[in-house]
ZAMARGU-4260 file (C-alpha; in steps of 0.2 Angstrom, whole numbers, plus 5000, padded with zeros to 4 digits):
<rodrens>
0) 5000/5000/5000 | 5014/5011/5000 | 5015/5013/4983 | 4997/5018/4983 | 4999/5031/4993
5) 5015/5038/4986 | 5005/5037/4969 | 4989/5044/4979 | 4998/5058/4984 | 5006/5065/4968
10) 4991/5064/4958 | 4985/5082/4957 | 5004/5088/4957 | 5003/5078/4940 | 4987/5084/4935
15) 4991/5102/4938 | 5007/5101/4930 | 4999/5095/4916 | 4984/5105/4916 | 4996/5120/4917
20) 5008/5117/4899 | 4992/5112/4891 | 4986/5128/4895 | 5002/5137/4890 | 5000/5130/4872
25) 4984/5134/4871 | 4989/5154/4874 | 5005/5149/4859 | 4992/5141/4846 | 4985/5159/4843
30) 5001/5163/4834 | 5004/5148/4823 | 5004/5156/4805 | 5002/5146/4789 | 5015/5146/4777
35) 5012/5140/4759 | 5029/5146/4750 | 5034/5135/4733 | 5051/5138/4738 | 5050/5130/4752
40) 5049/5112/4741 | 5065/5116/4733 | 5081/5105/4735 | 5090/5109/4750 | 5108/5112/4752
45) 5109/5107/4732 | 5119/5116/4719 | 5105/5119/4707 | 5095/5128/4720 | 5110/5139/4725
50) 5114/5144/4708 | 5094/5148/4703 | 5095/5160/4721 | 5110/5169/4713 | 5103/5170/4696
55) 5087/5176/4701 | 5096/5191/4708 | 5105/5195/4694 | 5091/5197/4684 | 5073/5196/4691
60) 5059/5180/4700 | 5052/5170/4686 | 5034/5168/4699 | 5033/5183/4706 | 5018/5190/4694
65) 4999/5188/4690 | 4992/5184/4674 | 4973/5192/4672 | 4962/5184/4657 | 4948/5195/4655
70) 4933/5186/4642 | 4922/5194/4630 | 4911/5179/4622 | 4909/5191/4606 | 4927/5198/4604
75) 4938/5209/4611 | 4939/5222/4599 | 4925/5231/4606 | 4927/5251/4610 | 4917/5251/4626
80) 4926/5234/4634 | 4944/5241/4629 | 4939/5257/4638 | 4936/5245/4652 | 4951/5236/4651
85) 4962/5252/4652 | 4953/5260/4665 | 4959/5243/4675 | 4974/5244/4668 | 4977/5262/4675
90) 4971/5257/4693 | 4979/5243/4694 | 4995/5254/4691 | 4991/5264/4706 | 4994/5248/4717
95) 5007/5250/4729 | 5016/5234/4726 | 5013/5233/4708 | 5028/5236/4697 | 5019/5238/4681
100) 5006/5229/4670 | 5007/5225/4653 | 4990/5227/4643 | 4985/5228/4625 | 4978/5244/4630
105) 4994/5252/4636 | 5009/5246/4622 | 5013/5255/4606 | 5021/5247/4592 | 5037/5259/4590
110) 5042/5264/4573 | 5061/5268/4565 | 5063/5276/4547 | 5077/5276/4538 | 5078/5297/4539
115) 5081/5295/4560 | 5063/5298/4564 | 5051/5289/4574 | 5034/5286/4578 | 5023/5274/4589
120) 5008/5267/4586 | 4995/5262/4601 | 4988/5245/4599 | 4970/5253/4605 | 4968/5271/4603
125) 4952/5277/4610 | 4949/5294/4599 | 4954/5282/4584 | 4946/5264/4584 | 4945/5254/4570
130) 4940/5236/4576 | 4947/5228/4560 | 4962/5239/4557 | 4967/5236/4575 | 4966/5220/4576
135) 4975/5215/4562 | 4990/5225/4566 | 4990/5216/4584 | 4987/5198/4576 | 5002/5204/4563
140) 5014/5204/4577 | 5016/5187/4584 | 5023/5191/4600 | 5008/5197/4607 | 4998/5181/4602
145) 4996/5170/4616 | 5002/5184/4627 | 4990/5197/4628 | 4977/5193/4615 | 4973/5177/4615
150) 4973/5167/4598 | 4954/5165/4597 | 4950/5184/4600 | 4936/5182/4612 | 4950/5188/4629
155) 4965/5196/4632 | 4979/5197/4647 | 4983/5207/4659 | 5003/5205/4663 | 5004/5210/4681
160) 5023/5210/4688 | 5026/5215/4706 | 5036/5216/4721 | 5046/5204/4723 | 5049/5191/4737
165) 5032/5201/4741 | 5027/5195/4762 | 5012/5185/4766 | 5003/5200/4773 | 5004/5213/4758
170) 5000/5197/4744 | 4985/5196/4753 | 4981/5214/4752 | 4985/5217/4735 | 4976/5200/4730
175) 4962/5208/4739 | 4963/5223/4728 | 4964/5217/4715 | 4949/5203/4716 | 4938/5220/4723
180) 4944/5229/4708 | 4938/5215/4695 | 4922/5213/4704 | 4919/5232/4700 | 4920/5231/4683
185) 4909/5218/4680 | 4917/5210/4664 | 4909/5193/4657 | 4922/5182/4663 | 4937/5185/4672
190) 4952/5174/4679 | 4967/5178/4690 | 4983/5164/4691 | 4998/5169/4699 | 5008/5166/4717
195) 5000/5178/4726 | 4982/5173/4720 | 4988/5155/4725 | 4995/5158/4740 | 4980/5166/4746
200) 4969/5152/4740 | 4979/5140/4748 | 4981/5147/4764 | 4963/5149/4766 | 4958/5133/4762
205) 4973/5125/4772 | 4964/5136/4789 | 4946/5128/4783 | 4950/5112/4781 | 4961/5111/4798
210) 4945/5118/4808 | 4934/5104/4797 | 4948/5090/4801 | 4948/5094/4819 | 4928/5093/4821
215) 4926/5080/4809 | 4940/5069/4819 | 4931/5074/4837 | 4914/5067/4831 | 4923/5051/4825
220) 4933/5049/4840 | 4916/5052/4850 | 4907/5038/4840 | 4922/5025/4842 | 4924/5027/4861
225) 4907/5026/4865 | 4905/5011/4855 | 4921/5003/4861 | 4918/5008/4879 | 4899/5011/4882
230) 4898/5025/4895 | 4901/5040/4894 | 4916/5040/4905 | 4923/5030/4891 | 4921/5045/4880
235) 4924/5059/4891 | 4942/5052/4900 | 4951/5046/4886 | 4947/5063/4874 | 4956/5074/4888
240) 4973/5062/4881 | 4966/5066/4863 | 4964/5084/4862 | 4978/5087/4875 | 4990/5079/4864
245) 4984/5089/4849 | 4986/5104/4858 | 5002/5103/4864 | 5009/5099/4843 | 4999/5112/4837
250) 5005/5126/4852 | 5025/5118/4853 | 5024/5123/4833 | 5017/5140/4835 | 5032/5142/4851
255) 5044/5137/4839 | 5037/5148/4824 | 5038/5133/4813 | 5023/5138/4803 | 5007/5125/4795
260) 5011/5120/4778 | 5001/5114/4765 | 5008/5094/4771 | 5004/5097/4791 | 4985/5102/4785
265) 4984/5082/4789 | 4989/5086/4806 | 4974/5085/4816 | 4968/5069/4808 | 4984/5060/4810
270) 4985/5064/4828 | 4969/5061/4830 | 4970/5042/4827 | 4986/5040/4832 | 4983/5045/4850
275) 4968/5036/4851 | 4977/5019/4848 | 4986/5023/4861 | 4972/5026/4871 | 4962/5014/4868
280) 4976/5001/4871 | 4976/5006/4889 | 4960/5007/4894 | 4955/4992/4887 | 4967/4983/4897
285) 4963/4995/4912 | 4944/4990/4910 | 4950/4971/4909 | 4957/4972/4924 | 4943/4979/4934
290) 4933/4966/4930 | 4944/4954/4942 | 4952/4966/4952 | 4944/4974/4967 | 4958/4987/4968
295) 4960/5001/4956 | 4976/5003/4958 | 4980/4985/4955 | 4970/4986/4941 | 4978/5003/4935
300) 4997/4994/4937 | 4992/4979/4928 | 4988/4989/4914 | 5002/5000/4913 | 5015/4983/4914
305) 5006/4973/4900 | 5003/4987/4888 | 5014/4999/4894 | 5031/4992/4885 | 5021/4984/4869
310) 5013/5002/4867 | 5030/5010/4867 | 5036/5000/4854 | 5023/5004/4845 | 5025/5023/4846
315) 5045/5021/4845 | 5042/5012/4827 | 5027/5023/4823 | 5037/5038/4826 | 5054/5032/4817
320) 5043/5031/4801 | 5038/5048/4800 | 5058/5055/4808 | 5063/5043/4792 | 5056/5056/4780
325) 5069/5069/4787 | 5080/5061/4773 | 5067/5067/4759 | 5079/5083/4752 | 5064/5095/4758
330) 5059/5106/4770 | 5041/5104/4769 | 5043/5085/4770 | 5055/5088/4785 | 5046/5097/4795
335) 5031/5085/4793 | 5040/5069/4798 | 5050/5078/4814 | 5033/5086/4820 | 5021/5070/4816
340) 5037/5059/4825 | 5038/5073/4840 | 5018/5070/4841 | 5016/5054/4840 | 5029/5050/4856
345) 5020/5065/4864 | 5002/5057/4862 | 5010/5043/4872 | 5017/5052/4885 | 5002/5059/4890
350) 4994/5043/4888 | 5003/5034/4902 | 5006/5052/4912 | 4989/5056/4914 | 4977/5041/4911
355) 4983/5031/4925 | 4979/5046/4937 | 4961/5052/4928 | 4959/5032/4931 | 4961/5035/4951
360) 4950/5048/4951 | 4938/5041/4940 | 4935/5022/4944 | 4927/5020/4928 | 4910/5015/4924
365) 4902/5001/4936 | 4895/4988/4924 | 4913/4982/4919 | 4915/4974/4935 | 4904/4962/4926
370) 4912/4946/4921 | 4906/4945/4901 | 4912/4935/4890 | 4912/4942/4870 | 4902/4929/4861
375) 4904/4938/4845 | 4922/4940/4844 | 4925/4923/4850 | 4916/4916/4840 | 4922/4924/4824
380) 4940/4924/4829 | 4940/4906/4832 | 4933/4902/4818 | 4946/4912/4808 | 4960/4907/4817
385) 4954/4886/4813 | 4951/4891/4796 | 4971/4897/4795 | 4977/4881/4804 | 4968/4871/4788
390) 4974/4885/4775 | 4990/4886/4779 | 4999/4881/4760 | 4984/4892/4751 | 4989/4905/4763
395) 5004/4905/4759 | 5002/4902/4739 | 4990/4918/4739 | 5001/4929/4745 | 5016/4923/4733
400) 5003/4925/4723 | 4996/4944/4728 | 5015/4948/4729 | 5020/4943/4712 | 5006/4953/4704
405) 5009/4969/4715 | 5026/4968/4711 | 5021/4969/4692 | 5010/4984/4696 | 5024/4990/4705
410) 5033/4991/4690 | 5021/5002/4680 | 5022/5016/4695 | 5030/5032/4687 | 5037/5049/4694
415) 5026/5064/4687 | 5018/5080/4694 | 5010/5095/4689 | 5009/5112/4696 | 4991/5112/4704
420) 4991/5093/4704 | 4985/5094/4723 | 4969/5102/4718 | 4954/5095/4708 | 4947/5100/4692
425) 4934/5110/4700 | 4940/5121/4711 | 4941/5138/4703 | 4959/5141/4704 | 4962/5126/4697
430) 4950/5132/4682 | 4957/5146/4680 | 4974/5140/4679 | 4971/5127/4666 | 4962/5142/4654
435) 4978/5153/4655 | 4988/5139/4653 | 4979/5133/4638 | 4976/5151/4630 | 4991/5160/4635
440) 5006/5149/4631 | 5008/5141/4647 | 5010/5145/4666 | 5022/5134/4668 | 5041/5144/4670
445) 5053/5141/4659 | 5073/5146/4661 | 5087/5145/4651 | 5104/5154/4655 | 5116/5158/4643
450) 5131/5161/4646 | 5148/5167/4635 | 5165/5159/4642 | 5177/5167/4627 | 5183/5182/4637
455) 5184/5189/4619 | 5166/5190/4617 | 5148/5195/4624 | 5131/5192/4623 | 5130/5206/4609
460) 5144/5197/4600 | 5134/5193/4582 | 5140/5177/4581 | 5135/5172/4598 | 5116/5180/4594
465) 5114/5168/4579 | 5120/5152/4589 | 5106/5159/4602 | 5093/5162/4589 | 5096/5145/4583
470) 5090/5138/4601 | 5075/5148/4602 | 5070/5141/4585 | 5071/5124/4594 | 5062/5129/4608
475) 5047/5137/4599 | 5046/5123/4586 | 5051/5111/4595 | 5051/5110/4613 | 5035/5123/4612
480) 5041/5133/4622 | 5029/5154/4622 | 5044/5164/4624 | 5042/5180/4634 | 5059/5187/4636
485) 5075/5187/4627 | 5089/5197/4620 | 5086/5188/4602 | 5065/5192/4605 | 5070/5212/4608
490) 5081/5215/4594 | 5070/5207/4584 | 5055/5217/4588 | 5066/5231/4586 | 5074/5226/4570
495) 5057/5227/4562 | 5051/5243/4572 | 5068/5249/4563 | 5060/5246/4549 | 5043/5252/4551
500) 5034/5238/4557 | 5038/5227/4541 | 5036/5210/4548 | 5052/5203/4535 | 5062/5211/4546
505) 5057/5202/4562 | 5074/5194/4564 | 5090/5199/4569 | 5098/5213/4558 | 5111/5211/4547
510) 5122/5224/4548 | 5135/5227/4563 | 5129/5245/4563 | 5110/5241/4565 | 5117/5231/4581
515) 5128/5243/4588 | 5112/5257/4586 | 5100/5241/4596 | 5110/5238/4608 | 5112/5257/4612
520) 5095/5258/4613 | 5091/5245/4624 | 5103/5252/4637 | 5097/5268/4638 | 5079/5263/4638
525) 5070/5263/4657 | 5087/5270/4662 | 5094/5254/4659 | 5081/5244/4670 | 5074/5232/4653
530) 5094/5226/4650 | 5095/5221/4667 | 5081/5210/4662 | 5088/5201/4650 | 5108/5202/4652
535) 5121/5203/4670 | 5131/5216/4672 | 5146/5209/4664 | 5136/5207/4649 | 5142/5187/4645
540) 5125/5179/4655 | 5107/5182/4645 | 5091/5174/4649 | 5078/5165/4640 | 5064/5167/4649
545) 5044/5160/4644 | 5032/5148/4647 | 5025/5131/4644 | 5010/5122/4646 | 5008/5111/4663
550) 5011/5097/4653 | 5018/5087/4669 | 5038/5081/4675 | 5039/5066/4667 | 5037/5075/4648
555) 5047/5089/4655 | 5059/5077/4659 | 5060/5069/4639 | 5058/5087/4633 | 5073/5091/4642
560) 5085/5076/4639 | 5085/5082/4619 | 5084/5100/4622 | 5103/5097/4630 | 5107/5084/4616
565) 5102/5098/4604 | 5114/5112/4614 | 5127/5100/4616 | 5128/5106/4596 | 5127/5123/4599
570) 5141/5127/4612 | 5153/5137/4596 | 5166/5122/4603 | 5164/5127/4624 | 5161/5149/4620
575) 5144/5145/4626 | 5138/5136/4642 | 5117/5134/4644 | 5110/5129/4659 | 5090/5122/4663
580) 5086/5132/4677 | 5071/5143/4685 | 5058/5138/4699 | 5048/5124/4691 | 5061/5115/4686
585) 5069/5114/4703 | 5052/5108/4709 | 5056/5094/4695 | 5072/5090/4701 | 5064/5086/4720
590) 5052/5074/4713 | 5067/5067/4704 | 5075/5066/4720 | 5060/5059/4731 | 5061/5041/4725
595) 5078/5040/4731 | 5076/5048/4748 | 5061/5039/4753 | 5071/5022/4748 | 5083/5027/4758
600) 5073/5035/4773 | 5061/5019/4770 | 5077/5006/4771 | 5085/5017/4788 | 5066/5015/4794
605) 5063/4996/4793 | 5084/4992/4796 | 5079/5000/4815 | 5064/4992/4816 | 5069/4976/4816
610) 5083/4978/4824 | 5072/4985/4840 | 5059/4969/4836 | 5076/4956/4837 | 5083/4966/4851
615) 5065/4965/4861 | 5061/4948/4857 | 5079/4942/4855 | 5075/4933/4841 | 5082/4932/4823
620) 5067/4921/4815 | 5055/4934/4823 | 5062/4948/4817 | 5062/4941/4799 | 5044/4934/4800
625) 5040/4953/4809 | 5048/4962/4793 | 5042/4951/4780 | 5023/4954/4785 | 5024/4974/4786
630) 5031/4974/4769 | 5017/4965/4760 | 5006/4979/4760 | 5019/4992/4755 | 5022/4983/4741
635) 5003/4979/4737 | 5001/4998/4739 | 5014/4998/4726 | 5006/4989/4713 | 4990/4996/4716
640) 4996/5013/4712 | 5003/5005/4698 | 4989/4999/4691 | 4978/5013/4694 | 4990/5026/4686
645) 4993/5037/4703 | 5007/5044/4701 | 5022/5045/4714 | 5022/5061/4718 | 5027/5072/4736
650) 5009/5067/4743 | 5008/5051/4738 | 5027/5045/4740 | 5026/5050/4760 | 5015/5036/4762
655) 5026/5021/4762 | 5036/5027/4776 | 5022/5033/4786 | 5010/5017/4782 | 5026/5004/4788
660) 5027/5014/4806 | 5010/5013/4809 | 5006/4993/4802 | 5019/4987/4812 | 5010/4993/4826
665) 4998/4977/4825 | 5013/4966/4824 | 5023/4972/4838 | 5006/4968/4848 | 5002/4953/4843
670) 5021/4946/4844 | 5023/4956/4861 | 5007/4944/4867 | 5011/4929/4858 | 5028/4929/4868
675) 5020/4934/4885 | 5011/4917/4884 | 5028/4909/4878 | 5035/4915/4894 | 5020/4906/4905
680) 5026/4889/4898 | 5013/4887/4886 | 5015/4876/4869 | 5018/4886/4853 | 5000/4883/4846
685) 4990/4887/4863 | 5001/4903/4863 | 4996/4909/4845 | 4979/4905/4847 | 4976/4913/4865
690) 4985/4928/4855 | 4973/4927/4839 | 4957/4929/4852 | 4962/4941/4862 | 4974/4954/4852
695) 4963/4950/4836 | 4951/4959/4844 | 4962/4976/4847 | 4970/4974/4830 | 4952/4974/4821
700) 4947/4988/4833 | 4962/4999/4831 | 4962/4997/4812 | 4947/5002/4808 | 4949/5018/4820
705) 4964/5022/4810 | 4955/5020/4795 | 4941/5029/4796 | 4952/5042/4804 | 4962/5044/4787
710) 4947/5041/4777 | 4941/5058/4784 | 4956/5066/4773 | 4944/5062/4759 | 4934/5079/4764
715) 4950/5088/4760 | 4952/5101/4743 | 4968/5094/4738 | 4970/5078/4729 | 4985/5074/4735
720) 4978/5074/4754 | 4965/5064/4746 | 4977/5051/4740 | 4984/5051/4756 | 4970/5047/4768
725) 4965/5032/4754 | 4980/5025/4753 | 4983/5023/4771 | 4968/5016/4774 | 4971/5003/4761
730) 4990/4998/4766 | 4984/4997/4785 | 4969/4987/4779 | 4980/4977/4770 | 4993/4976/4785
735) 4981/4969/4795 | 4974/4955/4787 | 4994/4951/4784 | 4996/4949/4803 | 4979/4941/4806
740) 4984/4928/4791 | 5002/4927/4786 | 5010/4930/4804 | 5002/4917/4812 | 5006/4904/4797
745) 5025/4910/4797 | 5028/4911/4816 | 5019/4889/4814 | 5031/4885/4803 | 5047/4894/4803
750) 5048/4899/4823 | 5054/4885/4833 | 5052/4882/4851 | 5052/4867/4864 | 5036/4860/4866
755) 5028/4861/4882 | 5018/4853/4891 | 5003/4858/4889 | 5008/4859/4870
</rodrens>
């Protein structure tokens, strides 16, 4: 009884300790920000990323701009809707973060003669409209098809650059502004693409959906805990574990200004049914125990010593597969796997910290001092378990069997992503998107450097400029790339300005002289702001800067393969270096890296799982048996995506390594069990059938709560969430009739022991 009192005595010491940093987090959740930066999901500490962060400077961002499409069902060249659109325009340029916007309304086409003067013509001109005369001098001048007209004439673009690197809180504001602004002018159609418009959509919907994920997961939890425990004790006790677990994530994020990304927006779910197997592991036991146990705390310490190391385990592995996706080369990614790790051992040290004393307290509900026995699980779990002793070969042919064709499917799973592949086709931004990026050339970034190594020459070198030229044929031919920006692209508009507006000249000029006037031109003009464009300050690195459709990583990847076969031949033998750069493309080359890092991270994951299994049960055969299950389902998952054409991609690619930390869970369990009874000198097969009845049971239970947990992910806006909360729920499925199947057929036949007695 001394350890009664001792405990007796600490207990609301514990409880207010407790009760006190819950509170604490509570006030540090107030200041947890969202964060939904692109950047973010760049390489890190990687070569390519270093020298985009170095380029970029030099020259300008290639995503920090808006794109505007602005419909007219019966054509554009109307007087009354281009009066419209310059008005907008104009305001639009009054906006304190706005750079400048280019419209149709506000360019000129410049004119040169050969007797010195000049002139300009306006694309729209409002004291001299002629709709057909317009428009067939903007359609003459190819560079604005695609770009701010768009080919079929029924809208045109609004190409909005502003500040960069702009913060969170002024992209909101001018997003603000600008979607108040459209509103306004009450065009037919309109529609925004952009980071800032992203951003803010993003954000927004990442808030919603966390406030939905945590009342959606509190309903479920309330519905699995009274059905598990029937009273409403069993609801009330075990959710202050649930929430205080939660609370203490969330606030220790917000106290170290990690920010919610778009990844941790699963947060709540995760945590949810993660610290509810914790919880319901225990006071299952505890409630057990009750039943032949007149003393509470008896019953509290039986609990504690026979779930108390199992459910450890449990959390340790759990928790090393999300830590395991620190080695995924992205911050985003990172941060997920550290925090979800962090939580999940959190969840169980408030499990085992604070149930046992809220167990003191409160006794627990009377009527499970009532011996019952469970006629529907024993009666189904015998049954299974009889119907595995006779299957054992088909069991084990089925799943050679299961394995060989995942394997296959596995072999079919590809790499590919698209830029708003996390959203569906009909959420508005989505829509948006896909309309610019079909009408204007292509969201997508493109960036090529160019750079002159002859010390002897510069970008304005002719020779040099004709080698160039050559590779934006290719990449408007070929490749299909819109180009916006270039060195060759200027002087060409301004070789055929030079010669008023005749569209033979729209080419590089001839003549050395012509050059030399160009180039003096475009460094005089903006007071030399529009050469630092396009061309350093040492005038040997120029960019060639545009768009291409969202066609997705994996045909970028092809595209890109020729492209540098084709500029191996244009290099004037090493005077000229290229070099595939820009922010989608970097985005690329983490995916490209993601397969490797999750192998590895995956590999580091299991390698420590088993060696904690063989360490625990000291046993090499049960560490086999124990890694062999938890892979099945990986590998079916595999296939599946395989054959179902979902793609591997940041969201999808994360759930290996978290799937395997949580399916081992039911192993660890039932081996922890099946090696208890072991221990009391009973026979191999009374031992793994007193295990089947009554861990089975948990298993199923705890299964199907994680399930339905993750199944709530299917509520999200974001596909790749989505694909998450499915896939989960189909490998832990799948883990679980592994263990309830394939383990119990493996430990018959390939774990040895001495038979005893009762054997």
């Amino acid at each position: 009884m001394v350890g009664e009192a001792r405990f007796k005595k600490n207990i609301w010491k514990g409880l207010i300790a407790i009760f006190a940093i819950t509170i604490f987090f509570v006030f540090q959740i107030t200041a947890l920000k969202f964060d939904y930066d692109f950047e973010k999901f760049f390489p890190a500490n990687d070569a390519e990323t270093d020298y985009f962060l170095s380029y970029r400077k030099q020259f300008t961002s290639d995503n920090d701009f808006l794109l505007i499409a602005i419909e007219r069902e019966d054509g554009i060249f109307d007087e009354k809707f281009l009066n419209k659109v310059s008005e907008l325009t104009k305001e639009f340029e009054s906006f304190e973060d706005i750079k400048f916007v280019t419209s149709i309304t506000n360019q000129s086409e410049q004119l040169f003669f050969s007797s010195g003067a000049t002139d300009s013509i306006a694309y729209f001109n409002p004291q001299d409209f002629n709709a057909k005369r317009d428009s067939a001098r903007i359609y003459k001048n190819k560079e604005l098809i695609n770009t701010l007209v768009a080919n079929d004439a029924k809208s045109l673009c609004l190409f909005i650059r502003h500040t960069d690197y702009i913060s969170k809180k002024n992209s909101d504001e001018l997003a603000n502004l600008i979607n108040t602004s459209l509103d306004n002018y009450e065009f037919e159609r309109t529609r925004v693409a952009g980071r800032t418009i992203g951003q803010k959509y993003y954000v927004e919907k990442m808030t919603f959906e966390m406030v939905v994920f945590v009342g959606l997961s509190a309903f479920l939890i309330i519905i699995f805990l009274f059905i598990a425990f029937r009273s409403v004790w069993g609801v009330l006790v075990p959710q202050v574990i649930i929430f205080a677990s939660m609370i203490w994530v969330v606030g220790g994020m917000a106290m170290f200004e990690e920010p919610m990304n778009i990844v941790l927006s699963t947060l709540p779910s995760i945590m949810f049914v993660v610290s509810m197997s914790d919880v319901i592991h225990l006071v299952s036991r505890y409630l057990d125990a009750l039943r032949v146990e007149d003393s509470v705390f008896e019953a509290i310490k039986i609990a504690v010593k026979e779930v108390g190391m199992a459910t450890f385990l449990t959390s340790l592995t759990t928790s090393i597969g999300f830590f395991s996706l620190y080695f995924v080369n992205v911050q985003p990614i990172q941060v997920f796997g550290v925090v979800m790790g962090c939580g999940v051992l959190i969840a169980f040290a408030l499990t085992f910290l604070t149930l046992p004393l809220l167990f003191y307290i409160f006794p627990g509900p009377k009527f499970v001092r009532e011996s019952k026995k469970n006629h529907f699980w024993q009666k189904y779990l015998e049954r299974g378990f009889l119907l595995i002793l006779r299957r054992r070969k088909t069991i084990l042919l089925s799943t050679s069997i299961i394995m060989l064709m995942s394997i296959v499917g596995l072999m079919q799973l590809k790499s590919n992503n698209f830029l708003m592949d996390d959203l569906s086709a009909d959420e508005p931004l989505k829509i948006d998107f896909n309309f610019l990026d079909d009408h204007y050339g292509g969201i997508r970034p493109f960036e090529l450097a160019v750079k002159v190594n002859d010390s002897s020459k510069s970008v304005w070198n002719k020779e040099i400029l004709q080698t160039i030229d050559s590779v934006e044929n290719y990449l408007s031919n070929v490749y299909k790339v819109q180009i916006k920006n270039s060195l060759v692209r200027m002087l060409k508009v301004i070789n055929r300005s030079g010669h008023a507006g005749n569209q033979n000249y729209f080419k590089l000029p001839n003549k050395k002289r012509e050059l030399r006037s160009y180039r003096r031109a475009i460094r005089i003009a903006n007071n030399g702001a529009l050469l630092k464009t396009i061309v350093d300050s040492t005038e040997t690195t120029t960019r060639i800067s545009g768009g291409i459709p969202d066609l997705g990583n994996s045909v970028v990847f092809e595209k890109n393969e020729k492209l540098l076969e084709f500029l191996e031949s244009k290099t004037m033998n090493g005077a000229i270096e290229y070099r595939i750069t820009g922010t989608a493309h970097l985005i690329d080359k983490n995916l490209k890296y993601m397969t490797v890092s999750l192998v590895k991270g995956l590999s580091v994951s299991v390698l420590i799982v088993a060696l904690i299994i063989g360490f625990i049960y000291r046993s090499i055969p049960i560490m086999i048996i124990s890694i062999i299950t938890n892979l099945i389902p990986l590998i079916f998952i595999a296939g599946v995506m395989g054959y179902s054409g979902i793609d591997l991609k940041t969201s999808t690619s994360i759930v290996f390594t978290i799937a395997f930390g949580i399916a081992v869970d039911d192993t660890i369990h039932f081996l922890g069990k099946f090696k208890y009874e072991l221990l009391k000198g009973k026979g191999k097969l009374y031992a793994l059938k007193r295990t089947y009845l009554t861990t089975g049971k948990a298993m199923i239970l705890t299964t199907f709560i994680l399930c339905s947990g993750f199944l709530l992910l299917i509520f999200s806006s974001f596909l790749g969430t989505i694909y998450m909360g499915l896939l989960l729920c189909i490998t832990l499925l799948v883990a679980l009739i592994a263990d309830l199947t394939i383990l119990p057929v493996m430990l018959l036949l390939f774990y040895k022991v001495k038979p005893s007695k009762e054997d």
